[in-house]
N, C-alpha and C positions, 0 to 999 in steps of 0.2 A: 527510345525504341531500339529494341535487338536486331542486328540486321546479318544473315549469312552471305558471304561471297561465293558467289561461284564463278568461274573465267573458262568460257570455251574457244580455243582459237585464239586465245588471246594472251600476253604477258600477265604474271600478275602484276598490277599496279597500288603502291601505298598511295598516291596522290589521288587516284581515281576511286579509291575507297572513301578517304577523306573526303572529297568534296561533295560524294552521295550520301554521305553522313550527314554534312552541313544543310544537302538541300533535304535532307526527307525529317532534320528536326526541325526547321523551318516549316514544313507540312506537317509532318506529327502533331503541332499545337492544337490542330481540329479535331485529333482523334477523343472520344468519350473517355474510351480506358486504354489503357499501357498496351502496344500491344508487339505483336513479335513479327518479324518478316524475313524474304530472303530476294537478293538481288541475284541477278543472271544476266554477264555479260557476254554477249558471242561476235564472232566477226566472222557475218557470209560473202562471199567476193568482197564487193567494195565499199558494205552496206554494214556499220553494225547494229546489234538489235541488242536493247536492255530490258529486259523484266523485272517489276519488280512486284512481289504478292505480301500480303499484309493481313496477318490476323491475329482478329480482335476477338471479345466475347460476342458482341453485338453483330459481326459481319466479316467476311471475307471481303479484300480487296487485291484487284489486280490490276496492272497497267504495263501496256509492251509499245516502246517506243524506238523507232528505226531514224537511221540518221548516217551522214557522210562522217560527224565527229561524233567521238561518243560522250562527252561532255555536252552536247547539243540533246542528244537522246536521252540523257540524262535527266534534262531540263521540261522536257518534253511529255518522258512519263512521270515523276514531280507534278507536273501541274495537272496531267491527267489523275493524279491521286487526288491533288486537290481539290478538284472538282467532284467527285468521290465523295470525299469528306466530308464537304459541307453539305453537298446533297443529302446525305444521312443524318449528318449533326440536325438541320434542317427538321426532317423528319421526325427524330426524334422529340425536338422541342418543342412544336407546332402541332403534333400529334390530338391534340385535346380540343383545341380552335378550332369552331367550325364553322368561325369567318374565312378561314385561308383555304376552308375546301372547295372546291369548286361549285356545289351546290350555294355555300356558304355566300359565294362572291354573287352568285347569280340573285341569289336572295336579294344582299344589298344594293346590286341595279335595279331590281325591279322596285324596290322602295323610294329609290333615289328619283325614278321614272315616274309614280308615282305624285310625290312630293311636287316635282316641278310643273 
């Protein structure tokens, strides 16, 4: 995954680049297709905030995560992509099943209900 820096208020940092690298191709694995994004780091009073947006052909993704470190906030919107991710990955592959709809499940209790 492509990813742009941007630093508001803040140093730039090669370390803090690097380790948003490490954690977003560890999340990238969920994505369907390749896709490109850009990170945003800022620092308000004593708060900083990281953004990071993500797009694919299939969806836009975004997540903004506040934090006392910013390698904490880091981590933070990371898993809020994650969560993203699989939500849609999800969607995508289950799409056709219409046991996993919700009609689909109510079906199978009342069969089940039924049966017993």
């Amino acid at each position: 995954m492509k990813l742009n820096y941007t630093f508001k208020h803040l140093d730039h940092s090669e370390s803090l680049e690097n380790y948003t690298d490490e954690k977003m191709s560890e999340v990238g694995r969920f994505l369907l297709k390749e896709g490109y994004g850009s990170v945003y780091f800022s620092k308000q009073k004593n708060e900083f905030c990281v953004e990071i947006s993500v797009n694919t052909r299939e969806k836009y993704f975004k997540a903004t995560a506040y934090g006392v470190d910013v390698y904490g906030a880091v981590d933070a919107a990371a898993e809020k992509l994650e969560k993203q991710f699989l939500k849609t990955s999800k969607q995508y592959k289950n799409h056709k099943k219409p046991e996993l709809t919700k009609e689909g499940r109510l079906e199978q209790v009342m069969r089940w209900k039924k049966a017993a």
